[in-house]
C-alpha positions as CSV (number, residue, x, y, z in Angstrom):
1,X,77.2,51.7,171.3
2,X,76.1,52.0,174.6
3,X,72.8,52.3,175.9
4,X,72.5,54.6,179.0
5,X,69.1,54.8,181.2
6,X,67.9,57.4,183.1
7,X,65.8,57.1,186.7
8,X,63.0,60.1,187.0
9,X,60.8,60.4,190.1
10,X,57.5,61.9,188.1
11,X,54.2,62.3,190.5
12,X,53.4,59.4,190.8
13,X,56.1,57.5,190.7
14,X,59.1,56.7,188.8
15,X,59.9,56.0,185.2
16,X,63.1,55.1,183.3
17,X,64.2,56.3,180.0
18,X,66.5,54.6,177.1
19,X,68.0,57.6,176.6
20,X,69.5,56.2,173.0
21,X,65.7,55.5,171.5
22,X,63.5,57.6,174.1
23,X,61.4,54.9,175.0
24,X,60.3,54.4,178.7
25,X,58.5,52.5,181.4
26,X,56.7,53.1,184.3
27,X,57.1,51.3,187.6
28,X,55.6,52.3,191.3
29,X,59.2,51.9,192.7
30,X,62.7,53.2,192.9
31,X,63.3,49.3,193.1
32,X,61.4,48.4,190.4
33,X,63.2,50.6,188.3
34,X,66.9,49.3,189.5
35,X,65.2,45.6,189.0
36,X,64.7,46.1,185.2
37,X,68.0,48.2,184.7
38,X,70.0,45.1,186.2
39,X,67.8,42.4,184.1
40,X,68.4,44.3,181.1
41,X,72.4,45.0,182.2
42,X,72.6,41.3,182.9
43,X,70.5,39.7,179.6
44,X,68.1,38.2,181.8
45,X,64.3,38.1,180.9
46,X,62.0,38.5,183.6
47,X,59.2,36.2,184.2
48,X,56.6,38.9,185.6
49,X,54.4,40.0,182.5
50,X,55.0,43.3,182.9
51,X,58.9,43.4,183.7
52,X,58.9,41.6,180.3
53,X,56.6,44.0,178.6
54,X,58.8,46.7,180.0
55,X,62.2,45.3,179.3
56,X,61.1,44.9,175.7
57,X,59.9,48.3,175.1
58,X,63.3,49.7,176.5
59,X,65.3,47.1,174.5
60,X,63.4,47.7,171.2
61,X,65.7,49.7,168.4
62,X,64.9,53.3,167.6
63,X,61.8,52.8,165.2
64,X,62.8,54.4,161.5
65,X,60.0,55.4,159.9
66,X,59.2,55.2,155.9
67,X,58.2,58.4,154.1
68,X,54.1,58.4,153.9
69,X,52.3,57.8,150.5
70,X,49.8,60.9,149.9
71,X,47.5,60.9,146.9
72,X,47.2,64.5,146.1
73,X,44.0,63.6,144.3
74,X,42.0,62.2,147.2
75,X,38.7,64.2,147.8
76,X,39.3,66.1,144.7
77,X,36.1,66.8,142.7
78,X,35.4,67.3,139.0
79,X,34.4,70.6,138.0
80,X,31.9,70.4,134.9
């Protein structure tokens, strides 16, 4: 499967979206933005701190969550 990203100029700034999982990253440049597209395209890992931080959040899977445990007799009180 292929992973598609989109470049959006928000207010202040840009941001780019895995459009497969939804996750994004913010950058202060169109650059920026082409930068981590390419590194990710290319399997490099970048050495800034947050070009890494950034090209793992977009390179993460889509998260699958677990159906949540609820007691239905939490905060229930005895009637006497």
């Amino acid at each position: 499967m292929r992973t598609i990203y989109k470049i959006k100029k928000i207010s202040r700034g840009w941001i780019v979206i895995n459009t497969e999982t939804g996750n994004h990253a913010h950058f202060r440049s169109e650059r920026g933005c082409g930068c981590i597209i390419f590194f990710i395209k290319n399997h490099i890992i970048p050495d800034n701190t947050y070009l890494k931080e950034s090209y793992r959040r977009l390179t993460e899977p889509k998260k699958v969550y677990k159906d949540m445990y609820i007691n239905v007799n939490k905060g229930v009180t005895r009637c006497m």
